[in-house]
C-alpha positions in Angstrom: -144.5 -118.4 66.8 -145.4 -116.1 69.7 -142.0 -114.4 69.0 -142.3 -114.0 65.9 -145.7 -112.7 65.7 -144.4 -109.9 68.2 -142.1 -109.2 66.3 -143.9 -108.9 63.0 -146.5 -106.8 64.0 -143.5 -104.4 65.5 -142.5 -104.8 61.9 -146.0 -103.9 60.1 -147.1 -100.9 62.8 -143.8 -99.3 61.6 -144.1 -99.7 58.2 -147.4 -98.7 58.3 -146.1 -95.0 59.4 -147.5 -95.1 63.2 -145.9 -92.8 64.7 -143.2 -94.1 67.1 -144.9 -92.7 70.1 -147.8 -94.8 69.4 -146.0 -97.6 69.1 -144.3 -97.6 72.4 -147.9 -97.1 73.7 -148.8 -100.7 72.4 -145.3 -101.9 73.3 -146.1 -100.6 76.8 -149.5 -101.9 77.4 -147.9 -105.5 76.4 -145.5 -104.7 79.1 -148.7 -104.0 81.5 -149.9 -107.2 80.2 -146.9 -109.2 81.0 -146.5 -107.9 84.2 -149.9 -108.5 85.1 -149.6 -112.3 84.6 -146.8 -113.9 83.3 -145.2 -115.3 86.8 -148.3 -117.6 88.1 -149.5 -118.6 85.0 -146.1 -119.8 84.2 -145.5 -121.0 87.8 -149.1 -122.9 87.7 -148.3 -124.4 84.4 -145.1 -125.7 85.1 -146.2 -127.4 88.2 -149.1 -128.7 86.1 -146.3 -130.5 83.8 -144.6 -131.7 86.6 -147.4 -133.5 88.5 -149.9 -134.6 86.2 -148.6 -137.3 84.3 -148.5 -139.2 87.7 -151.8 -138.0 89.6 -153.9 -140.6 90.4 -157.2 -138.7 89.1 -156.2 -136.2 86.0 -159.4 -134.9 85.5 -160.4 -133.7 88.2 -157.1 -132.3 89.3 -156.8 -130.6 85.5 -159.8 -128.6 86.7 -159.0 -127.7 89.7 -155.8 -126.2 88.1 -158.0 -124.4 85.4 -160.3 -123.2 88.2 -157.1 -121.5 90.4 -155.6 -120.0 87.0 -159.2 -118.6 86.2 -159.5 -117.0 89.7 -156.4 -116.1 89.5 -156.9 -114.0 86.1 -160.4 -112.1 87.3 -157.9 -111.3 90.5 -155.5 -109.5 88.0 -158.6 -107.9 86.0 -159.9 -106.3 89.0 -156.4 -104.7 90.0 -155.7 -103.6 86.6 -159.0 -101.7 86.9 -158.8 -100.6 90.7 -154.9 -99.1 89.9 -155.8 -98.2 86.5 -154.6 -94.4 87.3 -151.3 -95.6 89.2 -150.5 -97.4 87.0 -151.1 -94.9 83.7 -149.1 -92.4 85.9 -145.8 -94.9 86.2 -145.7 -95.7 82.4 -147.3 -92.5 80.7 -147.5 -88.6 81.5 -151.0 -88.9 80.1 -154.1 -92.0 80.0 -153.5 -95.5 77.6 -155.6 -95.5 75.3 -157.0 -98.8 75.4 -155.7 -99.7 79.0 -159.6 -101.0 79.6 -159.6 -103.1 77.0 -156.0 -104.3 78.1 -157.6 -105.9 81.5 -160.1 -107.8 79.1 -157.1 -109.2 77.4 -155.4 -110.1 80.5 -158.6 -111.8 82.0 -159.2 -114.2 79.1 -155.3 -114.3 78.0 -153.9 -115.9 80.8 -156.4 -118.8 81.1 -155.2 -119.7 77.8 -151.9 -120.7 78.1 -153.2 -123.7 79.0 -154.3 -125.0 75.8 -150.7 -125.3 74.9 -150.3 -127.4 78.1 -152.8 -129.4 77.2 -151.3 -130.5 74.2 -148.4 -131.1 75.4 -149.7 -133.4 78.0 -151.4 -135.2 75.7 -148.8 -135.3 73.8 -150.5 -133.6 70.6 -147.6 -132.0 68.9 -149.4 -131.6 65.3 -152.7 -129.9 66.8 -150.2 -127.6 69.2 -148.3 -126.1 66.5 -151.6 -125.4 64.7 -153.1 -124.1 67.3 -149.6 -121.8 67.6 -150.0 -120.9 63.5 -153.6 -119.5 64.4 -152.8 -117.9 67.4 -150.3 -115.8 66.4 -152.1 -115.1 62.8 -155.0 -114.1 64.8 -153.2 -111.6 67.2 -151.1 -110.3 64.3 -154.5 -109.5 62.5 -156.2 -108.3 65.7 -153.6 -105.7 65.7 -152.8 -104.9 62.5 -155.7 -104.9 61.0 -157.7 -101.8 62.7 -154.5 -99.8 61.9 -154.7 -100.7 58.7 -158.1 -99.1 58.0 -157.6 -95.6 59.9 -158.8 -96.9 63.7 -156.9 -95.9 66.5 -154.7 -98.2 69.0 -157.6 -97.9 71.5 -159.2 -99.8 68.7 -156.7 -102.5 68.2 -156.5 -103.3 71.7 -160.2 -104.0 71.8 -160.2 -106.5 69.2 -157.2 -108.4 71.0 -158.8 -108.7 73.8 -162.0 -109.7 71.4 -159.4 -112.7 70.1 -158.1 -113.7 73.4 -161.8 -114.4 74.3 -162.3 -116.5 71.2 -159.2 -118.5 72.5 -160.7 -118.7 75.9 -164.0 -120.3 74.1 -161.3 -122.4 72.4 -159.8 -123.9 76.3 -163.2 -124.4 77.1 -164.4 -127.1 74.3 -160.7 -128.7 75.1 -161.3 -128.9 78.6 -164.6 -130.5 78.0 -162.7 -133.6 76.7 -160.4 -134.0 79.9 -161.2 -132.7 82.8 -164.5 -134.0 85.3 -165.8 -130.9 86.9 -165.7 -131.2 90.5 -164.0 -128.7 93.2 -161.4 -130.4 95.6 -160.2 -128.1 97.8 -157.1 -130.5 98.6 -155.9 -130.3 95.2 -156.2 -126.7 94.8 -154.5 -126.7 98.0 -151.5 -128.8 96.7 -151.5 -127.7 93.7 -151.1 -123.7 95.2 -148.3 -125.0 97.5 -146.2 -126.7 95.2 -146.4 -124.0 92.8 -146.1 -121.0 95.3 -142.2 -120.7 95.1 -142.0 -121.6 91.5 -144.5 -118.5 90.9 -141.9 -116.6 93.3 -139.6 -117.8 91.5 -140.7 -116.9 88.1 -142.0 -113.5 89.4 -137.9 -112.8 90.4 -136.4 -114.4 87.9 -138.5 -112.8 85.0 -138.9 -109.5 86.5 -135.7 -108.8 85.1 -137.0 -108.0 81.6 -139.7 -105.4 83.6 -137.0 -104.0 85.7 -135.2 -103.1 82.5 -138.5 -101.4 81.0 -138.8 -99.7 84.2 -135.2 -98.1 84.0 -135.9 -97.4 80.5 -139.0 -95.6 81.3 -137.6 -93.5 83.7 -133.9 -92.7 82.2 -134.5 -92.5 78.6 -137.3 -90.4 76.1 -140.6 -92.1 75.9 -139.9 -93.0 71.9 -136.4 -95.0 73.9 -138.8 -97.6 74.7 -140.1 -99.0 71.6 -136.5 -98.8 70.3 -135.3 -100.8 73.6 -138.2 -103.3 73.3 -137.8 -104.6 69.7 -133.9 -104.9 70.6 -134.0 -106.7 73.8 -135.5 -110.1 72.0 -132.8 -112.4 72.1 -132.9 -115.3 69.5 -136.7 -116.7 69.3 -135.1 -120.3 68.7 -132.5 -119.2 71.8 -135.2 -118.5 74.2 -138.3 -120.6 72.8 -136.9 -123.6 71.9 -135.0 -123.9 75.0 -137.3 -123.2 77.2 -139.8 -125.7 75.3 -137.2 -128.4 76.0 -137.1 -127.4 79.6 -140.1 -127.9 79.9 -140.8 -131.2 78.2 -137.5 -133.1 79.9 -139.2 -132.3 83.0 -141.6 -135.3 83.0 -139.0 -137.1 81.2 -136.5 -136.7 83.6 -139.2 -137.6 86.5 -139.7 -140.7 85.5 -136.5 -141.8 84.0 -134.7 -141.0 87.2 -130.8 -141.4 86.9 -128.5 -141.5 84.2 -130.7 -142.2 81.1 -132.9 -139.1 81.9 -129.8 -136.9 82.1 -128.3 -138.6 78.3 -131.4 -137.9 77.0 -130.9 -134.1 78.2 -127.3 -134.3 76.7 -128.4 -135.5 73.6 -131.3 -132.8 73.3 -129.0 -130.0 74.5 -126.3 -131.3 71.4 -129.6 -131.0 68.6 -130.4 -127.5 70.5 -127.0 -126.3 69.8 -126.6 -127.4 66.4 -129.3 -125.2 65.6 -128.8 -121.9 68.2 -125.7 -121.2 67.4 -125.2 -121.6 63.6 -128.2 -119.0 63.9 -126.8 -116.7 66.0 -123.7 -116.4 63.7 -125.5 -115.4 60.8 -127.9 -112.6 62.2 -125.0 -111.5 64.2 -123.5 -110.6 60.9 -127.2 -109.0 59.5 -128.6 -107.7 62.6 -127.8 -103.7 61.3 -129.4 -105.1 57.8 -132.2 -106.3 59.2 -133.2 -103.7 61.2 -132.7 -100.8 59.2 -134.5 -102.4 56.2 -137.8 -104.5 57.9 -138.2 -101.5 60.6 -135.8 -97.9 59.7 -132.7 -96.3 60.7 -134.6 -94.9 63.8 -134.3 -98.7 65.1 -130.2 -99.2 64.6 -129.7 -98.9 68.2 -131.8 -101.9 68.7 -129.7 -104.2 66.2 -126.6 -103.1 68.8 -128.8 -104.4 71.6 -130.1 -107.2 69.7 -126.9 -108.7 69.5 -125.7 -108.6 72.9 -129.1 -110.7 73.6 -127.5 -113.1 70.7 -125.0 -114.1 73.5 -127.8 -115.7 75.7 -127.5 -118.6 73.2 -124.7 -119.8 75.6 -126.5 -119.6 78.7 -130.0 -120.5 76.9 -128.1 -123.8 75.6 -127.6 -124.8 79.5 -130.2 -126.6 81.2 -129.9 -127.4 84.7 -133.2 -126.0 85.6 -134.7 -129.2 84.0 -133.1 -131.7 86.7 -133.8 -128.9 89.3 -137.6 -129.0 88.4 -137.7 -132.5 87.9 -136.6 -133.1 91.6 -138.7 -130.1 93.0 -135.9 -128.2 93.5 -138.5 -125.4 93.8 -136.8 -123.7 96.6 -133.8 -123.5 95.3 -134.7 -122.0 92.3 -136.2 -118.9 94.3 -133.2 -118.6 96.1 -131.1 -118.6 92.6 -133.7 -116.2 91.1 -133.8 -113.7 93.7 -129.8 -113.8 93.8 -129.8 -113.4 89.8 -132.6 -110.1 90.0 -130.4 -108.4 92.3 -127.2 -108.8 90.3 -129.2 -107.5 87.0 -130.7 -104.6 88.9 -127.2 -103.4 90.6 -125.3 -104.4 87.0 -128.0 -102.7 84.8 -128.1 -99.8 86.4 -124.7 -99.2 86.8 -123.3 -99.7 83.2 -126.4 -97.3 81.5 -124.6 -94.3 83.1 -122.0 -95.1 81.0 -123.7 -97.1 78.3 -127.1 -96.1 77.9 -129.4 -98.6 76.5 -126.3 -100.9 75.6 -125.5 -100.7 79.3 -128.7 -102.6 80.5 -128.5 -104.9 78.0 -125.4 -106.2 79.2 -126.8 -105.9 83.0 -129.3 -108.9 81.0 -126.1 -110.6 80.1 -124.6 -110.7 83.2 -127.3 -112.0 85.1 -128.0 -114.8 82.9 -124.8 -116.2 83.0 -124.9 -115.7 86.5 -127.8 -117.7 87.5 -127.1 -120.8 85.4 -123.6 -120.9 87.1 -125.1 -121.1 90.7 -128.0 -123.4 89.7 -124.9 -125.8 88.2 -123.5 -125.2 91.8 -126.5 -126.3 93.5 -126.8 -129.6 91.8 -123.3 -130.2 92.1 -123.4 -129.5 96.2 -127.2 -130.9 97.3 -127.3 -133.5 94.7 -123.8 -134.6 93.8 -124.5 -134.1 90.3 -121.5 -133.1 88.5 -122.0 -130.9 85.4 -120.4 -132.9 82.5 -123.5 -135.4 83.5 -125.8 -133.3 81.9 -123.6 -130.9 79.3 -121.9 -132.4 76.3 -118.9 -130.0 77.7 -116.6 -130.1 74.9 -119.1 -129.8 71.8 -120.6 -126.8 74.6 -117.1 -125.4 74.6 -116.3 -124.7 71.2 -119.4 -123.5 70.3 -119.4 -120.9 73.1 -115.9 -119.6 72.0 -116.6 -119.3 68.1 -119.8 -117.1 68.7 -118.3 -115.0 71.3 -114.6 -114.3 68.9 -117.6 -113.5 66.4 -119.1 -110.9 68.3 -116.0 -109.0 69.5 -114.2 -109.2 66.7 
């Protein structure tokens, strides 16, 4: 839903005749926004999954996790603000328009990812996809809507970061249900520990899609960027639905330990595919289509990048990371992430001399693939776990083959 919502308001602010200038503004302030937060509140989260179904007191340690996100999002506020010109100087040859309003986002954004944890905890799967169906109609609106009536972007950013406080509002009557308010420096302690090289490891691993905005920022025409943005999205069901498998086989996997957890992983990872890669076929063959009509043929460049993301399907569809997280393989999976940033960044930046935008796309590509190999290598090596345990290698196989004779043919 958070995909898609991205993606439709792309859709709308070009149809609406914003100019595309103005759009890679917005695109670039999200890019800020990322930036900003996305690698401890995704570290801090998945550490929360991880720990909390066996902690011996959940509500106070639920706090104490809330309390170090919150911290850590009036920390990010206050940078945004402090480097505010620095920062306007890397991404813009003039000021953001909105870029204050952007650091209110940040600050009650982040806190809310959360709520989705929450559910999931709780295991509330008809209350977390309507909170997702609000959320995303909401931010869509927030958006859209100012456009719509004349007002500037400055304007649009002000009333997402008017929404993200009504989420925040939102985390706090939740909260009120589960957690027991009461500081314990020992948890926040552990808690900040365990999650410090996952947050490393995030910050590496996912700088990857920054590093590529950075190159495009500096090689390519501002109006590049928006075109670069709306085609480096790889399938929402590729990316969103594995990663939402990952991160629900982690508790799984905890506590069946051994072979059941792992057939469970194998049978999820068969359901995955059956629905990734049927998907990728068909907008492999619509991708120009669909580009040209929902945005214009200023955008056909990002239907050829768009479909080299496709082929993350078949790394996607992998997930070692699961086990790797499951037996706080934390370490590790800096090491791999640092490894697979520095192999994107030399293979991106190589092949857009001679490829352009194309040519960082398949730096992506590359460094995928890589990282998925070496984290099967490391469970193979330190835990003796041998990859047909966890990949239903044949049904894998094929799949892999028919999407990739697809694309090249």
């Amino acid at each position: 839903m958070r995909f898609g919502g991205f993606f439709i308001t792309g859709i709308i602010l070009v149809k609406l005749g914003t100019p595309l200038h103005i759009v890679g503004n917005y695109e670039k302030m999200m890019f800020i926004a990322g930036i900003a937060s996305f690698f401890w509140v995704q570290g801090l989260t998945t550490t929360l999954l991880s720990n909390y179904t066996g902690h011996q007191r959940k509500e106070i340690y639920l706090f104490n996790v809330f309390l170090l996100i919150s911290l850590l999002s009036i920390t990010a506020f206050i940078l945004l603000r402090i480097f505010q010109q620095n920062i306007e100087n890397i991404f813009s040859d003039s000021i953001l328009p909105g870029y204050h309003y952007l650091a209110v986002f940040v600050l009650f954004n982040a806190p809310c990812y959360l709520i989705e944890t929450i559910y999931i905890l709780r295991h509330k799967s008809f209350a977390l996809v309507n909170y997702g169906f609000i959320s995303t109609t909401g931010t869509i609106a927030a958006v859209i809507l100012p456009v719509y009536y004349g007002y500037s972007m400055e304007s649009a950013i002000a009333m997402l970061a008017l929404w993200s406080a009504l989420r925040y509002l939102w985390l706090l009557r939740i909260l009120l249900k589960y957690i027991i308010a009461e500081i314990n420096i020992s948890f926040l302690k552990a808690h900040l520990i365990i999650s410090a090289p996952l947050i490393l490891s995030f910050l590496v691993a996912g700088s990857a899609e920054y590093i590529d905005g950075f190159l495009v920022t500096h090689f390519f025409a501002p109006e590049k960027f928006a075109i670069f943005r709306y085609g480096a999205r790889e399938l929402p069901l590729s990316l969103l639905m594995a990663n939402a498998l990952s991160t629900v086989m982690i508790p799984l996997i905890k506590s069946n330990n051994g072979q059941t957890g792992y057939d469970q992983l194998k049978k999820e990872t068969i359901r995955l595919m059956n629905i990734i890669f049927p998907v990728s076929l068909i907008l492999l063959a619509g991708s120009t289509f669909i580009y040209s009509f929902f945005f214009n043929h200023q955008f056909k460049e990002s239907a050829a990048i768009f479909n080299i993301y496709l082929l993350l399907a078949i790394s996607r569809t992998l997930l070692p990371q699961s086990i790797i997280y499951a037996n706080n393989g934390t370490k590790a999976l800096l090491g791999i992430s640092i490894a697979e940033i520095i192999i994107n960044c030399i293979a991106s930046y190589l092949l857009l001399f001679k490829y352009g935008l194309i040519g960082i796309a398949w730096g992506t590509i590359i460094a995928h693939f890589s990282e998925k190999i070496m984290m099967g290598g490391y469970l193979l090596k330190w835990h003796g776990i041998k990859p047909y345990v966890y990949i239903p290698s044949r049904w894998y196989f094929y799949s892999a083959i028919l999407l990739l004779v697809y694309f090249f043919s």
